[in-house]
C-alpha angles and dihedrals in degrees: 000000000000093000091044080054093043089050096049091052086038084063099029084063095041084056093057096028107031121264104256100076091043101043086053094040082056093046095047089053100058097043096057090052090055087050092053091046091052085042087056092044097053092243083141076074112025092033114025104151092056095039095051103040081051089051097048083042088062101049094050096051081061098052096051090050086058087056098043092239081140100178108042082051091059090047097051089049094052081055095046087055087050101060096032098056082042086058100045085047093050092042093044089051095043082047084054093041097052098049106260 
């Protein structure tokens, strides 16, 4: 219910503002808490490559909004969320594994 909430004002905005700025506030969003969800599951440790190319990911998508570069920002979150959510799920699976 909250995300369908945070996605209507999210377009309600892109209609007054432009849609660039808010798609990639949205994206961004949702990657970092992805981020945050693989950091409280260990992946630093069980899953590192994901974790990290999602961090710098990230990072980068950042760096391209303050640019304005919009659109490769968005990219770069959506492939942030990717990795992130594939290290939470590995980390989550080798903690099972190994009994904890």
């Amino acid at each position: 219910m909250i995300r369908i909430l945070k996605w209507g004002l999210f377009a309600l905005a892109g209609l007054a503002a432009g849609c660039g700025p808010v798609e990639y506030t949205a994206v961004i969003l949702d990657a970092s808490q992805a981020l945050a969800e693989a950091r409280e599951a260990d992946a630093r440790v069980h899953a590192p490559y994901e974790y990290f190319y999602a961090k710098e990911h990230i990072h980068k998508a950042r760096e391209e909004a303050g640019y304005a570069d919009y659109q490769a920002a968005i990219d770069l979150g959506r492939t942030a969320e990717e990795y992130a959510t594939k290290a939470r799920d590995i980390a989550k699976n080798r903690r099972r594994e190994m009994g904890r």
